[in-house]
N, C-alpha and C positions, 0 to 999 in steps of 0.2 A: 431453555427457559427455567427460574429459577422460582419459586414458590415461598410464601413466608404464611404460616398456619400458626394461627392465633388459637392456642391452648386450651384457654379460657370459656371459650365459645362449645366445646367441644360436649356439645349435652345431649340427652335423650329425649328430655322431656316433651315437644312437641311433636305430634302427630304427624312426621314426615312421608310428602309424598313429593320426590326427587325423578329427577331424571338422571341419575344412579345408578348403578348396577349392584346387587347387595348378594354377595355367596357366604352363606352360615356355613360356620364349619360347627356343628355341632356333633356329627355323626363320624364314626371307625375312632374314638380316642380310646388310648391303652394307658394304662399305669402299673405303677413296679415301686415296690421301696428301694428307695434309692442304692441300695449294697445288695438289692436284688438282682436277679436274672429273668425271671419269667415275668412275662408282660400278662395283663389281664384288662378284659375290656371295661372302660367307661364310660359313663353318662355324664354330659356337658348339657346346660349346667349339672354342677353336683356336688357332692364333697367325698372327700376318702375315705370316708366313715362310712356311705349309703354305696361308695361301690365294693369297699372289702363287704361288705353284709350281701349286697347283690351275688357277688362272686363266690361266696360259702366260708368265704376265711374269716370271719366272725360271724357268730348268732344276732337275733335281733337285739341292737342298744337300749332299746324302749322296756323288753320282754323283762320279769322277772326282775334278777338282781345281775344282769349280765351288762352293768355298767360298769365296776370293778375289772371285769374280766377286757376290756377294750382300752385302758389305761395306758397299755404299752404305743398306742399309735400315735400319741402327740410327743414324744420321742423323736421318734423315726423322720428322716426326711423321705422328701414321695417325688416321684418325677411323673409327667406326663408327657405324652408323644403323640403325634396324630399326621400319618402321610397321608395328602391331599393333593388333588391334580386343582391346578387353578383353570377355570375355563376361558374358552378362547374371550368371550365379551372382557372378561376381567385383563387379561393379559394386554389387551388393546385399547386398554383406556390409556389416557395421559396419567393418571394418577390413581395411587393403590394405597388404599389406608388397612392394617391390620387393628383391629380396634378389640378391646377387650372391655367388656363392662363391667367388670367386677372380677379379680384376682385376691385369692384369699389364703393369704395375705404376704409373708415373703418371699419372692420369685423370680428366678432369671430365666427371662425369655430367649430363645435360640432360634434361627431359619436357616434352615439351609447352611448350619455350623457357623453361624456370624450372630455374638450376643446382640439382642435391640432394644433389648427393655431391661431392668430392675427398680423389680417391680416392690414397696412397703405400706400398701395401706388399702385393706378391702373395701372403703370407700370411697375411691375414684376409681374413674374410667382410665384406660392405658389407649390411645390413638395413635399409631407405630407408621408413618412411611416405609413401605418395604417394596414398592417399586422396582429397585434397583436390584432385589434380590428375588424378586418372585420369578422363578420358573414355572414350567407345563408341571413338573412333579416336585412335590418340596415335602419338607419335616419340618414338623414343629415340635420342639421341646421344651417344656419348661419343668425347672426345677424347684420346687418347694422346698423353703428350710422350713423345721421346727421354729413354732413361733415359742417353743418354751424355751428351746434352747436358745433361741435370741436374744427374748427377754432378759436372761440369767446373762448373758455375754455383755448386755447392753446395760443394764443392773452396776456392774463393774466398773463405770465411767463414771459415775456418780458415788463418791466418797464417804458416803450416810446411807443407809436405808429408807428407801421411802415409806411411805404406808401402801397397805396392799402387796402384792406380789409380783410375777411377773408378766401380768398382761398388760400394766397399765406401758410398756415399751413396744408396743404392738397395736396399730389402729386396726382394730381386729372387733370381731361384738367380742363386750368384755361378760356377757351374759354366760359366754361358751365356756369361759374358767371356772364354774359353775357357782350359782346363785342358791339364796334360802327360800327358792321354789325351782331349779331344775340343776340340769347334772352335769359333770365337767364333761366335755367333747370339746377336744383343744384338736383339731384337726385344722386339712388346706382345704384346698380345690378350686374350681376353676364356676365360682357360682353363679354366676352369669351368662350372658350370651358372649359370642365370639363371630368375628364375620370380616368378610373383607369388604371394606366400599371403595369401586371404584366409578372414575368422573373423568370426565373431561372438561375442558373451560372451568367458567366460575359455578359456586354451590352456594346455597345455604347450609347454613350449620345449626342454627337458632334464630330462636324466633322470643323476644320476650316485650310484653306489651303492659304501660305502665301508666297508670290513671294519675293524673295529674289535677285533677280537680273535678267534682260531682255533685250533681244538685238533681233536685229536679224537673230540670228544663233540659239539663245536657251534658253531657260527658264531656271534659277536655281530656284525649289520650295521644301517645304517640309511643311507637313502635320502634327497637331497636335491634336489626340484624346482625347475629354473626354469620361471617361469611370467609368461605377462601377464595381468593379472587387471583388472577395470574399476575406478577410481577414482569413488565413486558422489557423489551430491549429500547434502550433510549430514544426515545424520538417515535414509539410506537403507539398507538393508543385503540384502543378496545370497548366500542360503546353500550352499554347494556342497559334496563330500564326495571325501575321496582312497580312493581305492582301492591297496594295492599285495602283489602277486599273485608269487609262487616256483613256475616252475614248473608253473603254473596253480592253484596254493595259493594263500587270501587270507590273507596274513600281516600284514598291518595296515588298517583304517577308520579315517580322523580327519573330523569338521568342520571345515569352513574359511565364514568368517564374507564379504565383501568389502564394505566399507564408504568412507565417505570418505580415508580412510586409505591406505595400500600395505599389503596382503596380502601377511602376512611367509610362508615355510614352514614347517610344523607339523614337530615332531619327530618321522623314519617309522621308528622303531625295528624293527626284527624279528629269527628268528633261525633257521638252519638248524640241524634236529639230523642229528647223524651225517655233516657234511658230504665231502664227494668233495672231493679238492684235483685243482687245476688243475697239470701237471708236463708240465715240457718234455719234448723229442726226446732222451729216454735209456732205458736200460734201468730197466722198471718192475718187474719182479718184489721180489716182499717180501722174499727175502734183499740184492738187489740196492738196496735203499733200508734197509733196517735197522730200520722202523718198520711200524707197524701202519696197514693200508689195508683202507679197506673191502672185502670178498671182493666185494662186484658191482661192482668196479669191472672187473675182467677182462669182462663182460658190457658196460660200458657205452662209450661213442665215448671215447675219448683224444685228448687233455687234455679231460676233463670241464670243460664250462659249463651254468652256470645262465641260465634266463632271468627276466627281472626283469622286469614289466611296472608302469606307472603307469597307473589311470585317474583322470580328472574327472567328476564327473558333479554336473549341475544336475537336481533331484528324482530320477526315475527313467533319465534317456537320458545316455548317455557322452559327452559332449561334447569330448571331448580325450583319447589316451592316448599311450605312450610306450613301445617297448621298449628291451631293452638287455640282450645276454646279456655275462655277468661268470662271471670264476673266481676261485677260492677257495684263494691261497698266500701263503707268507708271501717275502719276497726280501732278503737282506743281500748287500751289497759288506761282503766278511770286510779287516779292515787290521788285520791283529796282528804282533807280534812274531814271527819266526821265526829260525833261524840263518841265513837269508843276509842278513835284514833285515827286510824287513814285506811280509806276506802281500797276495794280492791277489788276490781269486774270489770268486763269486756261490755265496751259499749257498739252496736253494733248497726250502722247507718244510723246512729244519732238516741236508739234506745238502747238502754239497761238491759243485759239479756243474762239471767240466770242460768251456769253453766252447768248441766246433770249430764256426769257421764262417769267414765271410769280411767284407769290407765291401763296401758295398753304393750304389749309386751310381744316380743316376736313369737311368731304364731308357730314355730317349730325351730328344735333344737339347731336344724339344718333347713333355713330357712328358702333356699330354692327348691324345696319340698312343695311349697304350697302354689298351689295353682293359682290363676286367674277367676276361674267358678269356684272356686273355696272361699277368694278376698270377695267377689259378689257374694256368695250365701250370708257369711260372716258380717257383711254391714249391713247386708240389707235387715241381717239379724237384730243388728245395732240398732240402727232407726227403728225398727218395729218395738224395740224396749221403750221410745219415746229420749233416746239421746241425745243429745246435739253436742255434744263435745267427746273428744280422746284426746287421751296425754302421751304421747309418745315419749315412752320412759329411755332416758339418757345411756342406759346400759345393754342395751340392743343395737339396731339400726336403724340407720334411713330406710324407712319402708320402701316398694317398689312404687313405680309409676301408676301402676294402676291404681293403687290402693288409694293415692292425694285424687286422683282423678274422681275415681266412686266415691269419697268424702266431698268432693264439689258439686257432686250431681246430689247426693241425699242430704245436704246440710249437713252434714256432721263436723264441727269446727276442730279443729287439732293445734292441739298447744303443742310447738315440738323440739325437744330436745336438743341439742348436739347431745354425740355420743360419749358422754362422759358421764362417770358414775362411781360414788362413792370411793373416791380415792386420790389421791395427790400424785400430779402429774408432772414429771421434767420438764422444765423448760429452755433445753439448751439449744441453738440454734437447726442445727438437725428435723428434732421432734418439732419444734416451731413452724420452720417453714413445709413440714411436710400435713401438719396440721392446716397452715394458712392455704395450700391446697386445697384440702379437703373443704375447705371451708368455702372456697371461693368455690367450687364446683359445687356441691348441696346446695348454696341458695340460690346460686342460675340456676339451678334445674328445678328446684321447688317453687321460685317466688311466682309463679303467674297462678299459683294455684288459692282463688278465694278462699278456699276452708284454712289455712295453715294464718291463725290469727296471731300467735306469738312464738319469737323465737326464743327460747331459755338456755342459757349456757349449759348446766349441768344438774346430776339428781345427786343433793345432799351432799357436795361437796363443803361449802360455806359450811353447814350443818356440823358435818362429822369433823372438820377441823376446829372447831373453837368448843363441841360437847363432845365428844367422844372420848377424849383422854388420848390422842396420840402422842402429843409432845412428854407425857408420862411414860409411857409404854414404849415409844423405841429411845426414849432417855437423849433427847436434843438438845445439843447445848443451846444459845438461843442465836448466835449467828447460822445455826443451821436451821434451825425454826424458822428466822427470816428469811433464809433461803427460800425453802420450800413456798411459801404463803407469796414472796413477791414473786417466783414464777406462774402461781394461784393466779395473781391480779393481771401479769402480764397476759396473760391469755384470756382471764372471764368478764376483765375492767379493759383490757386491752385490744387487741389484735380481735377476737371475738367482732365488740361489737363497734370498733374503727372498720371491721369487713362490710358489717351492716350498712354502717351510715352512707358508706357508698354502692354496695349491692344491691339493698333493697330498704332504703331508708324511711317507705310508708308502714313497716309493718313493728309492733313494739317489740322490746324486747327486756327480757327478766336475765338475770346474774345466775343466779342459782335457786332449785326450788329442793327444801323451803328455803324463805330467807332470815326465818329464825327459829330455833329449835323446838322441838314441843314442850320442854324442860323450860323456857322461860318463859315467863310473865308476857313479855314484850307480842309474843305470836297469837295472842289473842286480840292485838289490838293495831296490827299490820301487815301486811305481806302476805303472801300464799303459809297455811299450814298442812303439816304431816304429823298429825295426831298417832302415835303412838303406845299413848296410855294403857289404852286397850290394846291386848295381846302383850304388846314387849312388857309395859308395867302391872300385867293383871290387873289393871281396874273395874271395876263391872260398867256391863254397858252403858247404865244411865249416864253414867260421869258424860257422855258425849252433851248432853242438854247445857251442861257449866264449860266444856272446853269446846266451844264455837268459834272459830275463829273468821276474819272475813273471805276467805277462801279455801275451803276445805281440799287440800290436791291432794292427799296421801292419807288412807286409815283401812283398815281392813280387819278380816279376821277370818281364819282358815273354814275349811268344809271340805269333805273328800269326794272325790269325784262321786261318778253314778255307778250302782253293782255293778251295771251292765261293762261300763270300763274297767271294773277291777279285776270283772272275769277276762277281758279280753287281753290283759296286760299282765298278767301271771297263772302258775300253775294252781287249782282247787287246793291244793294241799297248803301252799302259801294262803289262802284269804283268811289269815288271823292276823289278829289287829298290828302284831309283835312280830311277825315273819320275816325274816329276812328279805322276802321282795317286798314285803310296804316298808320298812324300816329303807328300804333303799327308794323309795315312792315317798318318802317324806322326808325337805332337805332341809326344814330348819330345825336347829341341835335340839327344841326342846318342843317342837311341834303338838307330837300327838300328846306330850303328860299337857302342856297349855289348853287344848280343847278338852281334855278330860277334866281339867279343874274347874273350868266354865259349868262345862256340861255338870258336875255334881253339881253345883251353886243352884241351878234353874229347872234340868231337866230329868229324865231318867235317864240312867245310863246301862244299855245291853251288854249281855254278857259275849254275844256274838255277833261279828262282822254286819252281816246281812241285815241288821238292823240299827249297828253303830251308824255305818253309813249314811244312812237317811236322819238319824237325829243330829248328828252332824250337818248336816246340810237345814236342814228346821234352824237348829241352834244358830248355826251364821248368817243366815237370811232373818230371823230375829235381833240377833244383836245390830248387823248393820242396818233394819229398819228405823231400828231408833236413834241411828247418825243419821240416816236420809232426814226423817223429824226432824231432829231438833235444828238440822244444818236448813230447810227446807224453810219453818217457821223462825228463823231469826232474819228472813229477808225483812228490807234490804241489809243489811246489816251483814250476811253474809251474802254473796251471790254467788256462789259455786259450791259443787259437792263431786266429786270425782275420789270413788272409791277405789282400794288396789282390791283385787284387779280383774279385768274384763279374762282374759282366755288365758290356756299356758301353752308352755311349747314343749311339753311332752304327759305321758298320764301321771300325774302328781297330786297328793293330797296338797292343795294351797290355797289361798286366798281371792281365787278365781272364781268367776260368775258361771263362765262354759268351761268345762273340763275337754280336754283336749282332743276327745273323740266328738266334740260338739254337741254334747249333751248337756242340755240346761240345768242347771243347779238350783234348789229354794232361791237363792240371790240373784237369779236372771228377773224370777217373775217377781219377786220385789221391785227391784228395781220399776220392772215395767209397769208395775200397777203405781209406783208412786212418780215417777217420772210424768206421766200423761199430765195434760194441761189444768186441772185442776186436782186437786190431792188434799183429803181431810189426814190430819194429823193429832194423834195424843199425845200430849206429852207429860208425864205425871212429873207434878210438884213436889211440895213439903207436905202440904194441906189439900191438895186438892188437882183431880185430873184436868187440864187443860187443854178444848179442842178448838183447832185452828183449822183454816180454810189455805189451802195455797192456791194461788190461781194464777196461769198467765198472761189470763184477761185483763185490759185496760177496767173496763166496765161490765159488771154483770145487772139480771136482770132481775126483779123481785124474787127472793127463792122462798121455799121453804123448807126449813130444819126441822128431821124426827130425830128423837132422842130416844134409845131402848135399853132397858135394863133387863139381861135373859138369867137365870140358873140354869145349874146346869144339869138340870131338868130339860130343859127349856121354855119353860114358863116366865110369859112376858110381864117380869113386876113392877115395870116403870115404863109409863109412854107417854112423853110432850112432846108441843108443835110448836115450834118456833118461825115466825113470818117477819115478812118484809124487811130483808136484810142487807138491803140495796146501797144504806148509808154508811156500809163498811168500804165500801168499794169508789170513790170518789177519788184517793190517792194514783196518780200515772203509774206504769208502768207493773211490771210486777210485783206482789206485793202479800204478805202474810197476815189472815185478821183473825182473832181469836173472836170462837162462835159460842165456846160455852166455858164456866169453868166451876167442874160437879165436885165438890167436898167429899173425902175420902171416906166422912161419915155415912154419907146415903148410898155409896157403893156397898157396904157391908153384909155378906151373903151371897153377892151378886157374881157371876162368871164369867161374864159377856155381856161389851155396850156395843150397841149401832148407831153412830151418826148417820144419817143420812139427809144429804141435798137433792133437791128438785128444785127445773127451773120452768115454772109454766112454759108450754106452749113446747120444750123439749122432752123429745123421747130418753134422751141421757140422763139417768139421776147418779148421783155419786157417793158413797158412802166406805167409811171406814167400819169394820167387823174388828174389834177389839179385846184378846183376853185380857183382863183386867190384873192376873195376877201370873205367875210364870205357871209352867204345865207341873212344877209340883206343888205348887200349893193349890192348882185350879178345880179340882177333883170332877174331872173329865169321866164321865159317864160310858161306857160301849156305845157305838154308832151306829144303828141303822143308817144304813146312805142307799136308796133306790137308783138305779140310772133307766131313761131312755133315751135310743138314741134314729136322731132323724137325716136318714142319710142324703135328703135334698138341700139340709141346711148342713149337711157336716158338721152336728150340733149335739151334744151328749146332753141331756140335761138330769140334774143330781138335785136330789132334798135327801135330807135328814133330820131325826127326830131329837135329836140334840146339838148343843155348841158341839160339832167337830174341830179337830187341831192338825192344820199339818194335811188334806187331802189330797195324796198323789193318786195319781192317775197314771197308768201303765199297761204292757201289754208282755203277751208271753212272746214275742218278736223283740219286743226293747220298749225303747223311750220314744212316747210319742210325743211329737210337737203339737202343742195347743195355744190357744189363746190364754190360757192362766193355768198354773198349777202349783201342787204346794200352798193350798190357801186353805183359809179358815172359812166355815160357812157356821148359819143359824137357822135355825128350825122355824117354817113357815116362810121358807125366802129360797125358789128354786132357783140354782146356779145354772146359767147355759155357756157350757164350754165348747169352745168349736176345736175342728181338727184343723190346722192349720194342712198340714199333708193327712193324707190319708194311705195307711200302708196300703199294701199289697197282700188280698186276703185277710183285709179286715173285717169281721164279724157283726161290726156293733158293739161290741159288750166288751168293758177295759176290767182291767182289776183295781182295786182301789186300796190304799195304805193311808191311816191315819194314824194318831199321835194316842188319840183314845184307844185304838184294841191294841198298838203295844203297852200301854201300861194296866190295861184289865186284864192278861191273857193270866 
């Protein structure tokens, strides 16, 4: 009997439960540099990096400045070996798949002395028939080449210099050649799982299920399996029956024939009535979306998913099934006409949904590091900031399974990349189709997942070829210029998204982000922008108020992580600012003097570490508050703000929210306090401060507006009441209303304003706490700040007798998680901070750091 196994099919993505026999081989692998002798144990998944350190032959990568010193290992080629007994179940099936889910990245497979695989791209899965070669006792070898030395070999085929170096000949993370926030670790390994499947009869292989039309009255969907089915002897035939089940409903029975032939899939029509849609991390009430929702949806889990199951079954027993839970929306990128130029937002079952989130970057330098409980703490983190979108930045990876999974359960939408980034890429037949691969695999495996709303070719490639100055700098004649750019289009205008329109052609898709430079005019009046002004052109913050663009995807500005990481990530002797381990802790060339020129401009600046640190993080969660603003209050006009960036992937000073030991940054609780569904914002003018409302309510309810003018004293010299403000809110959808706008004149003296909203009848009032001028000009008083703390509510509660700046909140254990921190308070207005965890031997009583006793001491 002869078999024909469709490639294509060959995914992970849905929840299978087979009648399969599945042996991991993760356990007894050994490795060796390849001109080595001695074998040494390792961990699968993993990489050569985390087993020489496991093993003593290199110190920790992370520690100190001991990244320099690990340099030599992307050199080197590595082999891996692992003798395995295959058990009796596996040996007696009809059929034996050796499957690798991830090889990283160039590698020739061996069994039993017979090559099976060559292996070039660590985003695909390798599916190996070895059947024929599996014995009771076997070897497995694989040999890793250097992907540097590749690169450079493969470099050599192409006539011109490309731009970039030699990762871009390697579908490899191109983050690993290292980036200006983490460190070059050019290594292999085997990152993934490994396992033998074996089967008898027919299987499923996939399962993907594809909404065809939605209302709501009723879903039209239907269902389409991969499957390997037997290729029988002429005149044979083999009757089998699909089953496919909503929710534990059977919504469809078909016959399926298997004959001499390939065993096409039957058409698995079916169709939910009254369907529940699937809807991101926003406010869901029914005036708040505008349309009609099913009333049990308040009763059921948000974002509602279905699950879809497949079964196989030969006469009576299931011999194969499939799950896969799916949600039910529809997704547009809106591009119309507007008066600043053409629109640009995710419309989302039919409303406007404003995108607040961040970009999102591989969570470790060696990313089969991170656990499953690490990706749940981490989003759940996310949503608690009040999220609903991530960008999965092009110069990483396709994240794991779990992680699209947990973004469909907590709404979190993900614009996502392919993996390309900042650099011009070969186009010659080779790299092409070993891309169109890659390509076709990623979005079977991804597209059932509702949060994954857009696909994007690349980060800043468009960008950096037409502003950057390459055609300058590597001196191209201009037939080689054309070269280059029409390979560009063959792949970003091309093959890209000719994949889509067949793959997965309900979901949109963007070329490149941005799709116009921040250097021109034009980006403020289309397309997604990557506002760089700030940090790359030293601009001062405000300038963000004038350069708005209608989707904010890229702007940031650095902060150093938390003490507590910098102690645990070098020696005492290094924590000065200039040390050889921070200078190796910070990877963009002009980092730390950038946030030193800020920081003179606004703040004060310490002469030592232990309090750099913290003004540093004040400073960056300052500046990008007033990108949140101004990008916030030019809805709809802009609808998205996604700052870089959410976490890193090793301890680094960068532009990250959680520093990598998952300590929250000033720019976490930023964010989270302005992310939430309603948000007062200032934004100062020419003449005069200007306060807005942002809200993600359709309809709000008569409120009323306090206005407070504090010194800083804290004596109250100004207090009006503003009512009935219901006639701002009559516009759909989400929407930005300015509530007041106070003349620069009557602030004069003043240190501190308080907007503050209430809405009868609710306990929730909202209010912005505003320094009115930067902390050097604000003349910040010393702090009395009292705490008590009530251990049935997990609830610290703090007053102070003046404008404090900057209140962290800490403990001589570390960084605790709270509900706010980092935040500015006013005298006569008790803050209640809860403990989100509560350590282990906690006290009651935190230590507190503000902005006022460093600059009184």
């Amino acid at each position: 009997m002869t078999r024909k196994l469709l490639i294509w099919i060959l995914l992970s993505t849905p929840l299978m439960i087979q009648a399969q026999h599945i042996q991991d081989l993760h356990e007894g692998w050994q490795f060796r540099e390849s001109d080595g002798t001695e074998w040494l144990s390792a961990q699968v998944p993993g990489s050569v990096h985390m087993d020489l350190y496991r093993n003593h032959v290199i110190p920790d990568p992370f520690y100190g400045a001991n990244e320099d010193s690990v340099q030599w290992i992307e050199e080197r080629d590595w082999d891996y070996r692992l003798a395995f007994s295959a058990d009796a179940e596996t040996l007696n099936k009809e059929h034996v798949m050796l499957v690798f889910d991830g090889l990283d990245t160039w590698a020739e497979v061996v069994l039993n002395g017979e090559t099976i695989l060559h292996a070039e791209n660590m985003y695909l899965a390798y599916p190996v028939d070895v059947k024929r070669l599996l014995k009771e006792q076997n070897e497995l070898l694989i040999h890793f080449i250097s992907a540097v030395k590749k690169g450079k070999e493969l470099a050599k085929d192409i006539p011109f210099r490309m731009p970039s170096d030699e990762r871009i000949y390697s579908r490899k993370a191109q983050y690993q050649f290292g980036w200006d926030w983490g460190p070059r670790f050019v290594g292999c390994g085997i990152w993934k799982d490994v396992r033998l499947e074996a089967w008898d009869d027919a299987r499923i292989l996939d399962l993907q299920v594809f909404q065809d039309s939605l209302s709501y009255e009723i879903a039209e969907m239907h269902a389409i399996l991969g499957w390997d089915f037997p290729i029988l002897p002429i005149g044979h035939v083999e009757e089998f029956q699909v089953n496919i089940y909503v929710n534990d409903h059977l919504v469809n029975n078909q016959r399926v024939i298997a004959s001499s032939e390939p065993t096409p899939c039957p058409d698995l029509y079916f169709s939910i009535d009254d369907p529940i849609r699937w809807w991101p991390n926003v406010n869901l009430s029914n005036s708040s979306i505008g349309i009609p929702v099913d009333t049990s949806v308040t009763t059921l889990k948000i974002p509602y998913r279905y699950t879809v199951k497949a079964e196989l079954l030969k006469g009576d027993s299931v011999i194969s099934s499939a799950e896969q839970m799916i949600g039910l929306r529809t997704i547009e990128l809106v591009l119309e006409p507007d008066a600043q130029g053409t629109s640009f937002y995710f419309r989302v079952n039919g409303v406007p949904v404003f995108a607040k989130g961040a970009n999102f970057i591989p969570t470790h330098s060696f990313p089969e590091q991170t656990t499953k409980a690490e990706y749940k703490a981490m989003l759940e983190e996310i949503k608690a900031a009040n999220v609903n979108m991530l960008r999965i930045w092009g110069g990483g990876i396709y994240e794991d399974d779990h992680f699209y999974d947990l973004c469909d359960s907590l709404g979190i939408m993900v614009w996502q990349d392919f993996m390309f980034a900042c650099a011009m890429y070969p186009g010659d037949d080779d790299f092409l189709n070993n891309v169109s691969k890659e390509i076709d695999f990623q979005v079977r495996r991804l597209r059932n997942h509702p949060s994954i709303v857009l696909w994007c070719g690349n980060n800043e490639i468009d960008e950096a070829w037409h502003n950057w100055g390459w055609q300058i700098l590597y001196g191209y004649l201009q037939l080689e210029a054309d070269k280059i750019w029409g390979w560009y289009t063959d792949l970003f205008h091309g093959l890209i998204p000719q994949s889509l329109a067949t793959l997965d052609p309900g979901r949109p898709y963007w070329p490149s982000s941005p799709s116009i430079g921040w250097g021109r005019k034009e980006s403020l009046t289309q397309g997604d922008m990557h506002y760089w002004g700030v940090w790359w052109g030293k601009e001062p913050f405000s300038v963000w108020k004038d350069k708005t663009g209608h989707f904010m995807s890229e702007y940031g500005f650095q902060g150093m992580p938390s003490w507590f990481t910098l102690q645990e990530t070098m020696d005492s002797s290094q924590l000065k600012l200039l040390s050889p381990s921070m200078k190796t802790h910070q990877k963009h060339p002009v980092g730390y003097e950038t946030i030193d020129e800020y920081m003179q401009r606004d703040f004060p600046v310490p002469d030592n570490l232990e309090d750099y640190w913290y003004v540093s993080q004040l400073l960056q969660a300052w500046g990008i508050q007033q990108a949140f603003d101004a990008h916030l209050s030019a809805m709809p006009v802009c609808m998205g703000t996604l700052f870089w960036q959410w976490n890193d992937c090793w301890p680094v000073t960068s532009w990250s929210a959680v520093d990598h030991a998952g300590r929250r940054k000033a720019l976490y609780y930023a964010a989270r306090r302005t992310f939430g569904p309603n948000h007062i914002a200032a934004i100062p003018r020419k003449k005069t401060l200007d306060i807005y409302l942002i809200s993600d309510s359709k309809e709000v309810q008569d409120m009323t507006g306090s206005l407070m003018f504090i010194d800083s004293t804290g004596y109250i010299t100004f207090h009006s009441v503003y009512h009935g403000l219901k006639d701002s809110f009559h516009a759909p959808g989400q929407q930005s209303v300015q509530l007041a706008s106070i003349p620069w004149d009557s602030l004069a003296g003043q240190t501190m304003l308080e907007f503050e909203l209430s809405i009868p009848g609710w306990v929730v009032t909202y209010s912005t706490v505003y320094f009115i001028r930067p902390p050097n000009e604000a003349s910040l008083k010393p702090a009395a700040i009292t705490q008590q703390y009530d251990p049935l509510r997990q609830t610290i509660y703090l007053d102070t007798d003046v404008p404090a700046w900057g209140v962290y909140l800490y403990s001589d254990e570390g960084e605790l998680k709270l509900s706010d921190n980092f935040f500015d308070m006013r005298p006569g207005y008790q803050r209640a901070i809860e403990l989100e965890v509560v350590p282990d031997g906690f006290t009651g009583e935190v230590k507190i750091r503000t902005l006022n006793d460093l600059m009184n001491k």
